[in-house]
Backbone as numpy.savetxt, mean C-alpha at the origin, in Angstrom:
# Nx Ny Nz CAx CAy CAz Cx Cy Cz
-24.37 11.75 7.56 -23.52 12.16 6.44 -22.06 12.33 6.86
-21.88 12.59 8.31 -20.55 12.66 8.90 -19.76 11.18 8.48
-19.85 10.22 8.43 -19.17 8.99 7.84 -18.73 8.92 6.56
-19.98 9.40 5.75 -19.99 9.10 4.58 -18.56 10.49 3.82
-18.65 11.02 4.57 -17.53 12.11 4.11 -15.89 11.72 5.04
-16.34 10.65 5.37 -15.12 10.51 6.42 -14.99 9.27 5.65
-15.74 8.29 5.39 -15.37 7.14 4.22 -14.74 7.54 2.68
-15.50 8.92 2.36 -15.20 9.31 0.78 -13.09 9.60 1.10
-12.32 8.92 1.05 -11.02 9.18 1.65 -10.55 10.53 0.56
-11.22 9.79 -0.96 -10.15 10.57 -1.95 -11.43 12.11 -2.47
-12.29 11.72 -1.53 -13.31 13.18 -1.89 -14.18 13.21 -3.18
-14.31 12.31 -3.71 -14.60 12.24 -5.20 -16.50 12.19 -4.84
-16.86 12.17 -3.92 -18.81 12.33 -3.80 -18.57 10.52 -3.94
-17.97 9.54 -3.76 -18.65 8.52 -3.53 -17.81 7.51 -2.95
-18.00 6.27 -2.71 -17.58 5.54 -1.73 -17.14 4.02 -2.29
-15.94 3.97 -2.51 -15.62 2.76 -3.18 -15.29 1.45 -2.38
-15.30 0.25 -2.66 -15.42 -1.05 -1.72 -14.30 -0.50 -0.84
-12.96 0.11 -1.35 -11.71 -0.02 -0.80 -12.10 0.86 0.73
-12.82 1.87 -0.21 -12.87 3.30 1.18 -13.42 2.66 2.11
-14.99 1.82 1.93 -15.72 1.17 2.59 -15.12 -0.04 3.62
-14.32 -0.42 3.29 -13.74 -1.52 3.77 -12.80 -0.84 4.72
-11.76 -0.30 4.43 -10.34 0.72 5.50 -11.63 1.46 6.37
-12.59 2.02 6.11 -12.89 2.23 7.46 -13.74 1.73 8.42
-14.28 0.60 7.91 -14.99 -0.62 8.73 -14.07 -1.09 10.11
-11.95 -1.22 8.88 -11.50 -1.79 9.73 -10.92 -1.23 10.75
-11.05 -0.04 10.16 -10.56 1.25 11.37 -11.61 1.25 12.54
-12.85 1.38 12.28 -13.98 1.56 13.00 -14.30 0.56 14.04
-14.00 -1.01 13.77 -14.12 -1.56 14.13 -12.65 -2.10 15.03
-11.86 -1.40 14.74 -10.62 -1.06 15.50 -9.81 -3.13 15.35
-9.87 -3.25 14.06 -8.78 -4.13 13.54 -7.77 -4.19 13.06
-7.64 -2.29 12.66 -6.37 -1.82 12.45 -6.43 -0.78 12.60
-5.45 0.20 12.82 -5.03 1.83 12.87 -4.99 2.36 11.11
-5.34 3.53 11.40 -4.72 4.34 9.99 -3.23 4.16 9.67
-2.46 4.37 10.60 -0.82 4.38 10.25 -0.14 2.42 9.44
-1.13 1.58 10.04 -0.90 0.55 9.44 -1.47 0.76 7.89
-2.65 1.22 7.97 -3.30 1.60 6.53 -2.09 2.03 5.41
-1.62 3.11 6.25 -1.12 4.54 5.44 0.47 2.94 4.94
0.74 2.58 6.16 2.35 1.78 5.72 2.00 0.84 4.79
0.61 0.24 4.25 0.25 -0.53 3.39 0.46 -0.26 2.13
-0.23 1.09 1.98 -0.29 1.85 0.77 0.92 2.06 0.21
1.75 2.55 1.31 3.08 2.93 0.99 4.04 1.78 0.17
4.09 0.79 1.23 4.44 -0.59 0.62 4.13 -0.81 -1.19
2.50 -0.88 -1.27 2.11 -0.75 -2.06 2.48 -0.19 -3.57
2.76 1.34 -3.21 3.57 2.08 -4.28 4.82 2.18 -4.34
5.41 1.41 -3.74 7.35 1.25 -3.55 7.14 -0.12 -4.60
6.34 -0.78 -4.38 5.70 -2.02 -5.69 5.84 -1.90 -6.65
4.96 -0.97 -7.02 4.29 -0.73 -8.12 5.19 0.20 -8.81
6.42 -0.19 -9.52 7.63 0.51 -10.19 7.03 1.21 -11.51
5.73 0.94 -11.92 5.34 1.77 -13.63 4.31 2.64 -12.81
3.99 3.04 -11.73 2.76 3.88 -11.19 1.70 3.67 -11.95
1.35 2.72 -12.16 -0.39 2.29 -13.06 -1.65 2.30 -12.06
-1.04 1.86 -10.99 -1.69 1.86 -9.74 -2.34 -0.02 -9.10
-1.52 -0.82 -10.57 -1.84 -1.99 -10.28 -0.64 -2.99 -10.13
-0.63 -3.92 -9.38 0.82 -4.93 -9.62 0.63 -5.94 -10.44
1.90 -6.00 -11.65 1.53 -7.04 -12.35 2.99 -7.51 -12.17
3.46 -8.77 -13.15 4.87 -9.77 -12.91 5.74 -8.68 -13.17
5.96 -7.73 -14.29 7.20 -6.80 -14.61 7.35 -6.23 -12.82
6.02 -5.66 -12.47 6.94 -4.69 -10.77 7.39 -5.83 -10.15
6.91 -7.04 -10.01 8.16 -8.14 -9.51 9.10 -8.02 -9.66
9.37 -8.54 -10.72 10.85 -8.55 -11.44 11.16 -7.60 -11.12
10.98 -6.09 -11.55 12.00 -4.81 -11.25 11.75 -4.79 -9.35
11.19 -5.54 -8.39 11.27 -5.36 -7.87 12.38 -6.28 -6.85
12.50 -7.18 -7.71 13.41 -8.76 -7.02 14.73 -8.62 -7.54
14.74 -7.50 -8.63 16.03 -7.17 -9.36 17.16 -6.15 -8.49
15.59 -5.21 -8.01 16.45 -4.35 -7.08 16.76 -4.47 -5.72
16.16 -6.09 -5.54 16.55 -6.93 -4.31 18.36 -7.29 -3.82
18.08 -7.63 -5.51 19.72 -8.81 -5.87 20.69 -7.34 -6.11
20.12 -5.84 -6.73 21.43 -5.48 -6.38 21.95 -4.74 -4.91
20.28 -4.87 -4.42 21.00 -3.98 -2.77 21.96 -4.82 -1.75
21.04 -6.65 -2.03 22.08 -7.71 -1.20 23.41 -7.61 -1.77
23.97 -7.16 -2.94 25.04 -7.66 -3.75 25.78 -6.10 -3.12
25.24 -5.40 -2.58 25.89 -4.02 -2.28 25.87 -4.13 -0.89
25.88 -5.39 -0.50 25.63 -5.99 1.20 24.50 -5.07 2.13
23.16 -4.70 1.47 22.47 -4.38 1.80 21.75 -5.36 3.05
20.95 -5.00 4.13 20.63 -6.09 5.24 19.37 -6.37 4.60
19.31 -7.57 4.82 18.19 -8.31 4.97 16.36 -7.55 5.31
16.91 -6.99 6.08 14.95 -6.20 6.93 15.18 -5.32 5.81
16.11 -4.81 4.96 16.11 -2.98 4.34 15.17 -3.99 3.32
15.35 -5.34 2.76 15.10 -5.79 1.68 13.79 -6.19 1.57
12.89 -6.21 3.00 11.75 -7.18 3.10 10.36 -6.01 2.53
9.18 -6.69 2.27 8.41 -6.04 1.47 7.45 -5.54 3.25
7.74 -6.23 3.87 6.55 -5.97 5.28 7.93 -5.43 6.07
């Protein structure tokens, strides 16, 4: 049961593909948590309406706020999604 509470990430009593999967790849040491955690993060810097899903609008507001950081001579790496 020690896994299964160490897989439940968000505590909810059950175990979703996502949980199941991040700690396979943890476990199986194909990635670290901190890569996990910078995914997620990535993830919700995305996702500009917090729905929790990406659709074309977080593009756009996201390629929009591309063109005005380069146009404010923002660098290149500040701009990249990885």
């Amino acid at each position: 049961l020690g896994d299964f509470e160490v897989m439940d990430a968000d505590g909810n009593g059950e175990v979703s593909e996502l949980e199941f999967v991040e700690f396979m790849l943890v476990a199986m040491q194909k990635v670290d948590q901190e890569l996990l955690d910078k995914l997620h993060a990535q993830f919700r810097a995305l996702d500009k309406d917090g729905s929790g899903m990406l659709d074309k609008e977080d593009l756009k507001l996201m390629v929009e706020e591309r063109k005005r950081k380069k146009a404010k001579g923002g660098r290149e790496e500040d701009m990249s999604i990885m």
